[in-house]
mmJSON file of the N, C-alpha and C atoms, coordinates in Angstrom:
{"data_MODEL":{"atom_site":{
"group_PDB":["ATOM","ATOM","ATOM","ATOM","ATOM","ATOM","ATOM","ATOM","ATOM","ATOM","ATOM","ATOM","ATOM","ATOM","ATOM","ATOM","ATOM","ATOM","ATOM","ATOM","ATOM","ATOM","ATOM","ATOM","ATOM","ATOM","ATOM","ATOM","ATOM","ATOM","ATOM","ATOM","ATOM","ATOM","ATOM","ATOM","ATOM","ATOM","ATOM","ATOM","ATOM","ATOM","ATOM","ATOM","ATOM","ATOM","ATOM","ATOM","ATOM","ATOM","ATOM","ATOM","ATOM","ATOM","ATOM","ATOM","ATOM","ATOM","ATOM","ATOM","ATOM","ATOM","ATOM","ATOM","ATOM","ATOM","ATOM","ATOM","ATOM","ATOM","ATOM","ATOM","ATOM","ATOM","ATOM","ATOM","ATOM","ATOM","ATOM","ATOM","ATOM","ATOM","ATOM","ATOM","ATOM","ATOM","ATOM","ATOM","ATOM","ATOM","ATOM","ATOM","ATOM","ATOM","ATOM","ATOM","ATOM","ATOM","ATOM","ATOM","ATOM","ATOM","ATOM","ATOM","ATOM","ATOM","ATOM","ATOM","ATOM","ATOM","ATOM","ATOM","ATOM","ATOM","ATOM","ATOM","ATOM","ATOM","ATOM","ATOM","ATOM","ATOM","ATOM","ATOM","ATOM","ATOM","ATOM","ATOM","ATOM","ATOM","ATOM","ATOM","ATOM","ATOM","ATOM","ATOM","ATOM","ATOM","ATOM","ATOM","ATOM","ATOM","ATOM","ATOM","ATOM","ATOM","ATOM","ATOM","ATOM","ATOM","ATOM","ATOM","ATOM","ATOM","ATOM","ATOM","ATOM","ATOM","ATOM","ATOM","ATOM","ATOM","ATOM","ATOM","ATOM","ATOM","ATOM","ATOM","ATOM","ATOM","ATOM","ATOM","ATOM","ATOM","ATOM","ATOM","ATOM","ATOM","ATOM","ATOM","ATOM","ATOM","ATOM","ATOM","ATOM","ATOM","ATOM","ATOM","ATOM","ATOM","ATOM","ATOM","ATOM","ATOM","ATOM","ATOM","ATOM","ATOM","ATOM","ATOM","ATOM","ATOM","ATOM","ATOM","ATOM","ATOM","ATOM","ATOM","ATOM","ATOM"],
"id":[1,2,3,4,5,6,7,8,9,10,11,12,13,14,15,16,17,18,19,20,21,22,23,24,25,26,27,28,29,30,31,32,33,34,35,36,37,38,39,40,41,42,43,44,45,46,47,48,49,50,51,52,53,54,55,56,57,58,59,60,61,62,63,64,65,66,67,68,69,70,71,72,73,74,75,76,77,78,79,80,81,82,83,84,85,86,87,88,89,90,91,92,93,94,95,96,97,98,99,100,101,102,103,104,105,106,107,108,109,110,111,112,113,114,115,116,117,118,119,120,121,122,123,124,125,126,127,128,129,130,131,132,133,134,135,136,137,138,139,140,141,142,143,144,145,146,147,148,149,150,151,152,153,154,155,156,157,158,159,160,161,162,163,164,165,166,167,168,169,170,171,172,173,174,175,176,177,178,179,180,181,182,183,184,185,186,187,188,189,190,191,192,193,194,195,196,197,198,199,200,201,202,203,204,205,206,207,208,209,210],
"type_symbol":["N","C","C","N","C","C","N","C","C","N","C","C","N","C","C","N","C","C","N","C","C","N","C","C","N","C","C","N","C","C","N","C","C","N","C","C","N","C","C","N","C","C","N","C","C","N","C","C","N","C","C","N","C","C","N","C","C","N","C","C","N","C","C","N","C","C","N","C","C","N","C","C","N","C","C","N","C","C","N","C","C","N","C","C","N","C","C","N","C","C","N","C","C","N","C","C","N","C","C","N","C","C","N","C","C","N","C","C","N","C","C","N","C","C","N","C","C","N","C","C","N","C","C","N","C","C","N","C","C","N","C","C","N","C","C","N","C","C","N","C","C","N","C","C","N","C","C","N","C","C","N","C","C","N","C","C","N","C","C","N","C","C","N","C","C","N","C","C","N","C","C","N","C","C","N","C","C","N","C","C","N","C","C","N","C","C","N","C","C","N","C","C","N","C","C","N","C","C","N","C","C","N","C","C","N","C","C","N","C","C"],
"label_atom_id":["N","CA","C","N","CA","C","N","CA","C","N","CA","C","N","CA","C","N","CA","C","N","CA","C","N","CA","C","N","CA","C","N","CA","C","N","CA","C","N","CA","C","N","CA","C","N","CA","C","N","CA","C","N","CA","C","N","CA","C","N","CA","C","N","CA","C","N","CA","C","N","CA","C","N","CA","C","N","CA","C","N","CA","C","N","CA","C","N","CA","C","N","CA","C","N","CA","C","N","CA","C","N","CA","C","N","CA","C","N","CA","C","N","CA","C","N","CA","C","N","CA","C","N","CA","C","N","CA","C","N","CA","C","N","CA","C","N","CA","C","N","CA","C","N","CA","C","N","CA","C","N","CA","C","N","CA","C","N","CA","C","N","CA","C","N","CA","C","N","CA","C","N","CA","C","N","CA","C","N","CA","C","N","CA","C","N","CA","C","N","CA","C","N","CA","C","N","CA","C","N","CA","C","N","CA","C","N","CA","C","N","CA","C","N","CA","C","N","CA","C","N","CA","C","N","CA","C","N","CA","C","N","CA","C","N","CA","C","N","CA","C","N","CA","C"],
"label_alt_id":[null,null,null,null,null,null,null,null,null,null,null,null,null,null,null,null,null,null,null,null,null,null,null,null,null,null,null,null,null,null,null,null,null,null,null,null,null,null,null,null,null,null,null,null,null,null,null,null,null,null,null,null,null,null,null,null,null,null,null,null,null,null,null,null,null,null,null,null,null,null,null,null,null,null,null,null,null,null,null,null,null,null,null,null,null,null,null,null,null,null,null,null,null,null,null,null,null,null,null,null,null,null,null,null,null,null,null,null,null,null,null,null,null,null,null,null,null,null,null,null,null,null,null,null,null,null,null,null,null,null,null,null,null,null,null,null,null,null,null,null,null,null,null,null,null,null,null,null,null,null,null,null,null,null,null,null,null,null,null,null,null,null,null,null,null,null,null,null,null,null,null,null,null,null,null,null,null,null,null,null,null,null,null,null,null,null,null,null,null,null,null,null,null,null,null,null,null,null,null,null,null,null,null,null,null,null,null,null,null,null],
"label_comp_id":["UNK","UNK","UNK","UNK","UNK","UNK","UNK","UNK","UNK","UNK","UNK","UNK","UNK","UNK","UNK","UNK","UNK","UNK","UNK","UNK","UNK","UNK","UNK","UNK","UNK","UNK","UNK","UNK","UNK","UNK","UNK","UNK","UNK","UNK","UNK","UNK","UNK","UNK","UNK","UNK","UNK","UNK","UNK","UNK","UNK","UNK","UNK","UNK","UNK","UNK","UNK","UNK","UNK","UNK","UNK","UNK","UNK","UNK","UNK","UNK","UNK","UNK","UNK","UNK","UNK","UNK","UNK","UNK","UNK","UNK","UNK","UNK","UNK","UNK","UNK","UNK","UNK","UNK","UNK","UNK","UNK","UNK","UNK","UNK","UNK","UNK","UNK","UNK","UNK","UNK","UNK","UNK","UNK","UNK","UNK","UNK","UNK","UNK","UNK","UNK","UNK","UNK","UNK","UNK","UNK","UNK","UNK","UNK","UNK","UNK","UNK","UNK","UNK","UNK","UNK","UNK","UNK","UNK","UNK","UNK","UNK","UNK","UNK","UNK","UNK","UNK","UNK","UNK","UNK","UNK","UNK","UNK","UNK","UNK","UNK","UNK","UNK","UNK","UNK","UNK","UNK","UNK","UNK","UNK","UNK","UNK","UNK","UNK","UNK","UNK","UNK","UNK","UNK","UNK","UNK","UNK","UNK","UNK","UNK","UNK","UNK","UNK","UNK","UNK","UNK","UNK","UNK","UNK","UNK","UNK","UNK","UNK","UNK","UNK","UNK","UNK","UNK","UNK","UNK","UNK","UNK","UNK","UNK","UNK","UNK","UNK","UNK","UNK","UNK","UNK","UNK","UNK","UNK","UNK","UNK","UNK","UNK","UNK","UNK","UNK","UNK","UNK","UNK","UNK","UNK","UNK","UNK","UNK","UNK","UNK"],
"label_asym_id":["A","A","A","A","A","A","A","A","A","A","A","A","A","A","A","A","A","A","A","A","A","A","A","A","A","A","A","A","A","A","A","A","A","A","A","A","A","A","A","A","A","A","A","A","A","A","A","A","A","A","A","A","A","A","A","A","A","A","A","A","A","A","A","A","A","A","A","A","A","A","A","A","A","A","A","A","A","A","A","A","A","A","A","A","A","A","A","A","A","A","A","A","A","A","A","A","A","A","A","A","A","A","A","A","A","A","A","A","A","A","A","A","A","A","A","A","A","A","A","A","A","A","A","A","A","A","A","A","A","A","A","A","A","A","A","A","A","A","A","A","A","A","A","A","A","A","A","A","A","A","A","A","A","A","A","A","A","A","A","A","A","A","A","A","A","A","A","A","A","A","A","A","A","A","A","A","A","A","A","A","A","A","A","A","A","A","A","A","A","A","A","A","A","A","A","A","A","A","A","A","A","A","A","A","A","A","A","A","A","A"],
"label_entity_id":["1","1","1","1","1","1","1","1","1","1","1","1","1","1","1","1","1","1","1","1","1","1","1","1","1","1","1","1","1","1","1","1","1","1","1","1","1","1","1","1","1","1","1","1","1","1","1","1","1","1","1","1","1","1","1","1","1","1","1","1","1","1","1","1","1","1","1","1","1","1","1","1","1","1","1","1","1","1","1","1","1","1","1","1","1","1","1","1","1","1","1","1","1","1","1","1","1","1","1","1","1","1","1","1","1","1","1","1","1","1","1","1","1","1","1","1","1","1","1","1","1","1","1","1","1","1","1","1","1","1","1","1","1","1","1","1","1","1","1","1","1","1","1","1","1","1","1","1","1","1","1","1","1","1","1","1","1","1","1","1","1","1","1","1","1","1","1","1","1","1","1","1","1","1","1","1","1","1","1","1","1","1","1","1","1","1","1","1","1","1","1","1","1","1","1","1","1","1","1","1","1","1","1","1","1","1","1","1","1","1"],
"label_seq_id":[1,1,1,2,2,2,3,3,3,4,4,4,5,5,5,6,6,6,7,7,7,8,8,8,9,9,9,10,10,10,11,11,11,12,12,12,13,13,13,14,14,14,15,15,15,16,16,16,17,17,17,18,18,18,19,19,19,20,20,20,21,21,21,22,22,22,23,23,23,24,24,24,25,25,25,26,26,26,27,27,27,28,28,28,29,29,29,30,30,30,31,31,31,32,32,32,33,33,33,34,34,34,35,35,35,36,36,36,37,37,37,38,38,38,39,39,39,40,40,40,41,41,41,42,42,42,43,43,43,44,44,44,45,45,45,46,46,46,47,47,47,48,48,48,49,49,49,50,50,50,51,51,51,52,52,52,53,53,53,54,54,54,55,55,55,56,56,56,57,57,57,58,58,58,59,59,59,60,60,60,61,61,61,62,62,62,63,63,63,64,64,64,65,65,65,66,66,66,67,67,67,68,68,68,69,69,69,70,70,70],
"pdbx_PDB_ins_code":[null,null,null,null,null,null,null,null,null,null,null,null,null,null,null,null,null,null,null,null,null,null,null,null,null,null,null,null,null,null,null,null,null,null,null,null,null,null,null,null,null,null,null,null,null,null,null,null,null,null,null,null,null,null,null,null,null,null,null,null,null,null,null,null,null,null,null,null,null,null,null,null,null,null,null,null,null,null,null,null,null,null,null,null,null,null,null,null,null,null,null,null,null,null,null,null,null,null,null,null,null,null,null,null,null,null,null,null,null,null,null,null,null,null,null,null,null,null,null,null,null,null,null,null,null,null,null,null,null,null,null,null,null,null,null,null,null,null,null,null,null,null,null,null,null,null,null,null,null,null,null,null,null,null,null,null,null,null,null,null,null,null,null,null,null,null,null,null,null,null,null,null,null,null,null,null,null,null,null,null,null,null,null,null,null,null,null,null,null,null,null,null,null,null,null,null,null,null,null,null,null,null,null,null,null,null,null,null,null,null],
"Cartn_x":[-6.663,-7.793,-7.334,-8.261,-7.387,-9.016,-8.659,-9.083,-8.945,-10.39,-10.06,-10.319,-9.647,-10.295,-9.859,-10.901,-11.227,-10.437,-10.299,-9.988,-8.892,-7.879,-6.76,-5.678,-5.211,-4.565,-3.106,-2.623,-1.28,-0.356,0.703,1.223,0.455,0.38,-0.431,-1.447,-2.397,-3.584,-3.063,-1.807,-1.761,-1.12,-0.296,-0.164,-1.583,-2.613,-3.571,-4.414,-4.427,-4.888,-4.277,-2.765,-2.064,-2.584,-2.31,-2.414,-4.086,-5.088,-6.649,-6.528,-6.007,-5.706,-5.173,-3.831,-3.117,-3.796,-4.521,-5.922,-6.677,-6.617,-7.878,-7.204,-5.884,-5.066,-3.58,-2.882,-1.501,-0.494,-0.971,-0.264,-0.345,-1.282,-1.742,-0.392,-0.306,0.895,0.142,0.784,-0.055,0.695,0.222,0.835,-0.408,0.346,-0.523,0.004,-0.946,-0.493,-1.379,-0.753,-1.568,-2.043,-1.124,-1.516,-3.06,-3.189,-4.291,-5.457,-5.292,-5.644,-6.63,-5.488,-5.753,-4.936,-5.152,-4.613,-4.703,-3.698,-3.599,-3.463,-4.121,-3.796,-3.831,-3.053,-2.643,-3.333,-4.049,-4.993,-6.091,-5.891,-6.443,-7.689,-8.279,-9.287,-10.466,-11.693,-12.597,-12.67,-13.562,-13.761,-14.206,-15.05,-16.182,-15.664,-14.321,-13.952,-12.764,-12.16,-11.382,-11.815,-13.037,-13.675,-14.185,-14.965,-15.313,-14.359,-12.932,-12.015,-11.31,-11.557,-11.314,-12.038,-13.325,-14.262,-14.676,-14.434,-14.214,-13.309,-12.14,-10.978,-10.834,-12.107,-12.632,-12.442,-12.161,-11.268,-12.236,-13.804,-13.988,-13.541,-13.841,-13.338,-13.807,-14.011,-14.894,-13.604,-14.599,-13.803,-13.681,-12.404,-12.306,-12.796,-14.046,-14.961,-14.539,-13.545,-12.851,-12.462,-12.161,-11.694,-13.304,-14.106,-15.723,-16.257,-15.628,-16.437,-15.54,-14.514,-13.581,-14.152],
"Cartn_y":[41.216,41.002,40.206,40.223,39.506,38.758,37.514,36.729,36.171,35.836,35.278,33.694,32.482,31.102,30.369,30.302,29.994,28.467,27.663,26.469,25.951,27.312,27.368,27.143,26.387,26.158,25.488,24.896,24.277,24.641,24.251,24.605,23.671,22.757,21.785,22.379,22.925,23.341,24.915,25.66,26.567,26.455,25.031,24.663,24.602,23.734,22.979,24.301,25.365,26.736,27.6,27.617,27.912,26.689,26.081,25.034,25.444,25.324,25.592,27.324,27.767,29.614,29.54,28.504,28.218,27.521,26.48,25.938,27.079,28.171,29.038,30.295,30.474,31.118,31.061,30.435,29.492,31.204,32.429,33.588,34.011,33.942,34.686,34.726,36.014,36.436,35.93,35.309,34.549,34.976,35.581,35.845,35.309,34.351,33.919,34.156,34.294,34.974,33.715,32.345,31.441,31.655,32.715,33.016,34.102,34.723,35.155,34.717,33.471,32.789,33.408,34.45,35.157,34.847,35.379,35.236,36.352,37.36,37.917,37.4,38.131,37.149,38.827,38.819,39.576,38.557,38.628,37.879,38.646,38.177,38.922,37.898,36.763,35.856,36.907,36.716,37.598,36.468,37.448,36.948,35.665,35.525,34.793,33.262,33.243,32.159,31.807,32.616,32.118,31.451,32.191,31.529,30.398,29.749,28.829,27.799,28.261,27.015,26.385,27.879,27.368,26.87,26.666,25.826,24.537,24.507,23.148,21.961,23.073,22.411,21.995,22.092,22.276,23.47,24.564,25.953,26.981,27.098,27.923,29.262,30.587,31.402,32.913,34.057,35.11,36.112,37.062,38.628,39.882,40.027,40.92,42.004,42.449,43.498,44.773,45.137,46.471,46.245,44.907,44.856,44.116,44.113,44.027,44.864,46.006,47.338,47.973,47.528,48.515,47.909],
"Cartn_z":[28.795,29.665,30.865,32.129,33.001,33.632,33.645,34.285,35.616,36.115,37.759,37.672,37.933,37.48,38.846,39.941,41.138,41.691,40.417,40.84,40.417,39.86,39.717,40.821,41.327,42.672,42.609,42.054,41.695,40.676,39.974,39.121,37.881,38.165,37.434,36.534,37.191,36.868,36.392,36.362,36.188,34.297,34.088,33.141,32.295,32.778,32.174,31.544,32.323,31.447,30.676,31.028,29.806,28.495,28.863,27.325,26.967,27.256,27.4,26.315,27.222,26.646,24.857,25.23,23.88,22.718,23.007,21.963,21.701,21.882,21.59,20.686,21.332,20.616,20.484,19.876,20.181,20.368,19.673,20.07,21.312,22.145,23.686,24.191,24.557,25.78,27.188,28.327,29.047,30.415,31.169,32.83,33.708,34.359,35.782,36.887,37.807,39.813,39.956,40.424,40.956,42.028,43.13,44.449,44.291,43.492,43.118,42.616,41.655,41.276,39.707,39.035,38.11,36.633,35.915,34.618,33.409,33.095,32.095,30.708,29.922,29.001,27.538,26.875,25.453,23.936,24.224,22.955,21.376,20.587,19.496,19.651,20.449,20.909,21.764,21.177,22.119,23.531,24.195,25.293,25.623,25.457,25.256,24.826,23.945,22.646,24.356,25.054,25.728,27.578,27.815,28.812,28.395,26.664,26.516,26.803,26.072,26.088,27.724,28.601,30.088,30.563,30.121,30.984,30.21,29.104,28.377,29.103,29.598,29.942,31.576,32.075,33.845,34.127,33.785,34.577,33.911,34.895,34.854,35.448,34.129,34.581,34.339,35.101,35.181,34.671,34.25,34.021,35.087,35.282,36.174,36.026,36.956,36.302,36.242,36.393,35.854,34.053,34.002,32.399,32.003,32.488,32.016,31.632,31.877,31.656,30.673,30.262,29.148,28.035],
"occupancy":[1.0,1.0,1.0,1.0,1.0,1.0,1.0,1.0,1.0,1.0,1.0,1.0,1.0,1.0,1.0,1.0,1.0,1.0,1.0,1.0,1.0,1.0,1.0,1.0,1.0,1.0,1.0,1.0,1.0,1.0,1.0,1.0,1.0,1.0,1.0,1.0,1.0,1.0,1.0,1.0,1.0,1.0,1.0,1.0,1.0,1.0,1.0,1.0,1.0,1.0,1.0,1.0,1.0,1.0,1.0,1.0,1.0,1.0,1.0,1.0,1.0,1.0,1.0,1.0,1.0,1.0,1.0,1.0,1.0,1.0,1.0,1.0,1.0,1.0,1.0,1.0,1.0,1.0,1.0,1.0,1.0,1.0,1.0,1.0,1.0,1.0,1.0,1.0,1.0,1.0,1.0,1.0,1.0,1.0,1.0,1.0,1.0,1.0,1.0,1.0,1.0,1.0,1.0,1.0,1.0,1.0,1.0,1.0,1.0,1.0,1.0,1.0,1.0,1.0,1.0,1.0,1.0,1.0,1.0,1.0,1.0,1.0,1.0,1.0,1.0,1.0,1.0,1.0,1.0,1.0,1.0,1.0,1.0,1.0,1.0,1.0,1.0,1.0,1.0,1.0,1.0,1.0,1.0,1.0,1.0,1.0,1.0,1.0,1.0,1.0,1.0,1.0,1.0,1.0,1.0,1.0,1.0,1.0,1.0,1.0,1.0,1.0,1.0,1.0,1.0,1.0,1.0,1.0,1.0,1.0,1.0,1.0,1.0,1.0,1.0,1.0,1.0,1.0,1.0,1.0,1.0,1.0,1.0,1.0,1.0,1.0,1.0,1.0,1.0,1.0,1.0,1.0,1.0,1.0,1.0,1.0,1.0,1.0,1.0,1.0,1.0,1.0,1.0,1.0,1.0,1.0,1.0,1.0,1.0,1.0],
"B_iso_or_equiv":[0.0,0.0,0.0,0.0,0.0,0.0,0.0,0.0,0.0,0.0,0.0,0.0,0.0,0.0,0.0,0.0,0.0,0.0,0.0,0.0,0.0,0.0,0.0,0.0,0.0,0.0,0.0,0.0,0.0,0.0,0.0,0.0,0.0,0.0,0.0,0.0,0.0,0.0,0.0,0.0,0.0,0.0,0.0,0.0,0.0,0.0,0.0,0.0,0.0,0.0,0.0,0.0,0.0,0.0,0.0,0.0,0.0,0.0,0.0,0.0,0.0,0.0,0.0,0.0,0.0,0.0,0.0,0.0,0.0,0.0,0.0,0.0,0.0,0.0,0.0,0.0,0.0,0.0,0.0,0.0,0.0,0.0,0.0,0.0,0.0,0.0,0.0,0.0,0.0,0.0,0.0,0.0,0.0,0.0,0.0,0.0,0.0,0.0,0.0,0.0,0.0,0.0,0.0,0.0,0.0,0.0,0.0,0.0,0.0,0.0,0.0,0.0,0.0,0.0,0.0,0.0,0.0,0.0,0.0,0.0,0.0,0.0,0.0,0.0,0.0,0.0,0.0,0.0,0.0,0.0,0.0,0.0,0.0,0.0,0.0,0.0,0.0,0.0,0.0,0.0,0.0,0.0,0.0,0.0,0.0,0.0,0.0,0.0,0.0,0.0,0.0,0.0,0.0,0.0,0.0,0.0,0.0,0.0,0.0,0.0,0.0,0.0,0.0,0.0,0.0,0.0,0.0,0.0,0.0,0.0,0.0,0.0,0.0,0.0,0.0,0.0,0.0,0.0,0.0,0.0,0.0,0.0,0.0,0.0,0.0,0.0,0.0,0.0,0.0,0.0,0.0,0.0,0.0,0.0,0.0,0.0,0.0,0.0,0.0,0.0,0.0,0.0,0.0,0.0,0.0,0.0,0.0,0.0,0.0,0.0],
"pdbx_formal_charge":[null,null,null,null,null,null,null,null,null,null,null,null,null,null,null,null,null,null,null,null,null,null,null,null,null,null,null,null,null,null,null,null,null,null,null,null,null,null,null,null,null,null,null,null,null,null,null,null,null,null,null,null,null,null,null,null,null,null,null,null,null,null,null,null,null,null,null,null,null,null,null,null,null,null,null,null,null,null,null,null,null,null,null,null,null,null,null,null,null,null,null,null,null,null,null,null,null,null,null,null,null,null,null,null,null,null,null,null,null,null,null,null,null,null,null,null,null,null,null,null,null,null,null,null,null,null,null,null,null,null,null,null,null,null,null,null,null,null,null,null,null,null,null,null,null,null,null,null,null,null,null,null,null,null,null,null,null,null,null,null,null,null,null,null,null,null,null,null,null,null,null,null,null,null,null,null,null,null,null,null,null,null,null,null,null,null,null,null,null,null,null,null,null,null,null,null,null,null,null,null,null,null,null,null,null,null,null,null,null,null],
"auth_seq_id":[1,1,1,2,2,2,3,3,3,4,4,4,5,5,5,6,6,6,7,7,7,8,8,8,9,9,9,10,10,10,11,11,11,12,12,12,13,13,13,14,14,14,15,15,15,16,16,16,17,17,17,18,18,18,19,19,19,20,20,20,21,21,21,22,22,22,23,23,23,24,24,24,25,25,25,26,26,26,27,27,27,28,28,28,29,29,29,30,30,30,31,31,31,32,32,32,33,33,33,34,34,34,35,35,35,36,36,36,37,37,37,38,38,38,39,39,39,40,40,40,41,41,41,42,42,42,43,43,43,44,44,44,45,45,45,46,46,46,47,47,47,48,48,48,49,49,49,50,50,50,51,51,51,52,52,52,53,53,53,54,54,54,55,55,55,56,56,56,57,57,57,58,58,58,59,59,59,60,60,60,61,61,61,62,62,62,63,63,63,64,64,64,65,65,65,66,66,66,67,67,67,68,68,68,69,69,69,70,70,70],
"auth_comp_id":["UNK","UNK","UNK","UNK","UNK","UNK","UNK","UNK","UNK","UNK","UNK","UNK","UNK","UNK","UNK","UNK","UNK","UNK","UNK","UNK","UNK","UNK","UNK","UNK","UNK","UNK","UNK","UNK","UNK","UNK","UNK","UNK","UNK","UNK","UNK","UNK","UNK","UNK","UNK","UNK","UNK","UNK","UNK","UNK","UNK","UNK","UNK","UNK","UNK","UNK","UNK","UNK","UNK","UNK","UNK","UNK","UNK","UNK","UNK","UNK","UNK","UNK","UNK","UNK","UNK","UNK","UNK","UNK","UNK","UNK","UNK","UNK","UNK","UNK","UNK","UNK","UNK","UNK","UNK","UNK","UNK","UNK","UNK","UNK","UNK","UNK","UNK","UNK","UNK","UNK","UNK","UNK","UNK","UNK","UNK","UNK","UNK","UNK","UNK","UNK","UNK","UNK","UNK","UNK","UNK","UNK","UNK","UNK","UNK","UNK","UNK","UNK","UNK","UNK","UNK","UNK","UNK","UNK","UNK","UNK","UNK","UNK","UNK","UNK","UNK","UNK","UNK","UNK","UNK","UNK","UNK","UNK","UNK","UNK","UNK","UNK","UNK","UNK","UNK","UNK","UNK","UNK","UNK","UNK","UNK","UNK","UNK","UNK","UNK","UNK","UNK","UNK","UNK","UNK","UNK","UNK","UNK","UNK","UNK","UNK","UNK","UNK","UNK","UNK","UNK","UNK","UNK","UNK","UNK","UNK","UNK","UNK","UNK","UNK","UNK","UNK","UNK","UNK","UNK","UNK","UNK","UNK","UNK","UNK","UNK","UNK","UNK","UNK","UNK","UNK","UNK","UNK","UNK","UNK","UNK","UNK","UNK","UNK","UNK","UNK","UNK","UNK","UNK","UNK","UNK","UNK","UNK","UNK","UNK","UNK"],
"auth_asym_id":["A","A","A","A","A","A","A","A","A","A","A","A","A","A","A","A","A","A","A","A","A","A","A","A","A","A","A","A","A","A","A","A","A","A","A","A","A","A","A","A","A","A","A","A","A","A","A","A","A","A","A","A","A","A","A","A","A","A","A","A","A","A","A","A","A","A","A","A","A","A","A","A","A","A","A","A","A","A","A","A","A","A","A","A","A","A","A","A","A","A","A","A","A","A","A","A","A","A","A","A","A","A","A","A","A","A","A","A","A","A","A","A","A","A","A","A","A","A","A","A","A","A","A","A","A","A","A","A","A","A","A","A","A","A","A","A","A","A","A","A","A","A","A","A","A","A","A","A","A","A","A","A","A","A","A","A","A","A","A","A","A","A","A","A","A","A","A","A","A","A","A","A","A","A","A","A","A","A","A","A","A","A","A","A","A","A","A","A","A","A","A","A","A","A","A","A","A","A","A","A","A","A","A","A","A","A","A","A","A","A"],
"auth_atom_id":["N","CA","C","N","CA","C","N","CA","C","N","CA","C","N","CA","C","N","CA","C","N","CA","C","N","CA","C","N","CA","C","N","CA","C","N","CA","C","N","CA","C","N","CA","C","N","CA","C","N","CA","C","N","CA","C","N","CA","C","N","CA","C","N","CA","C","N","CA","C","N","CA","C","N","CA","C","N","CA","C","N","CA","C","N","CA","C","N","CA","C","N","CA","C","N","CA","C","N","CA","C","N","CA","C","N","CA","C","N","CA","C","N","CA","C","N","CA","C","N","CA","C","N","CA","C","N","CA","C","N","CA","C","N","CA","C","N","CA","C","N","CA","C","N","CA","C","N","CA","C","N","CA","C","N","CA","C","N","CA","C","N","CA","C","N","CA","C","N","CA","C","N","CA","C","N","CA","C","N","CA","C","N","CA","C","N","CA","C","N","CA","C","N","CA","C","N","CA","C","N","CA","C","N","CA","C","N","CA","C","N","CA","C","N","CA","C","N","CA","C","N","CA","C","N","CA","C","N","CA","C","N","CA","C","N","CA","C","N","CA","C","N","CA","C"],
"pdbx_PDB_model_num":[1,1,1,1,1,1,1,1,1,1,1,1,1,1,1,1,1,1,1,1,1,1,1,1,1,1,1,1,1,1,1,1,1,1,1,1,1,1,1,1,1,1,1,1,1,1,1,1,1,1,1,1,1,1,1,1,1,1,1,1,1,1,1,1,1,1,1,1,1,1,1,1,1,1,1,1,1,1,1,1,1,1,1,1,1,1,1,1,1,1,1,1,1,1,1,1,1,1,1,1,1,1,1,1,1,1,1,1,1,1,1,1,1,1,1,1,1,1,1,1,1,1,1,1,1,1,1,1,1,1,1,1,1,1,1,1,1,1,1,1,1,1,1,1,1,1,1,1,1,1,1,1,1,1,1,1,1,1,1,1,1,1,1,1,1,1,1,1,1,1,1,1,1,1,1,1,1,1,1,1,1,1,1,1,1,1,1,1,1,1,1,1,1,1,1,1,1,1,1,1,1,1,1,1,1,1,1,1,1,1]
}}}
């Protein structure tokens, strides 16, 4: 699934959602485009369980609505 998380901007913060992603599922295959300010993620975690833990973690974050609709 690929995620868009708006207030993703540094490497810092690009860590702080890997780790956020990894509390939710310590397996997630994890690719970020900070310049995009997106995030793939290979997870057996529904949706829902991994936007909670990014926005727990400050980093809210939306579904890219092409993978909203699959």
């Amino acid at each position: 699934m690929e995620l868009t998380i708006e207030n993703m901007t540094c490497g810092g913060c690009a860590r702080s959602v890997t780790k956020a992603i990894q509390s939710v599922d310590p397996n997630a295959v994890i690719t970020i485009d900070l310049s995009a300010r997106t995030v793939k993620v290979e997870t057996a975690a529904t949706p829902s369980a991994l936007t909670k833990g990014l926005e727990d973690a400050g980093y809210p974050a939306t579904m890219n609505p092409a993978e909203a609709l699959s």
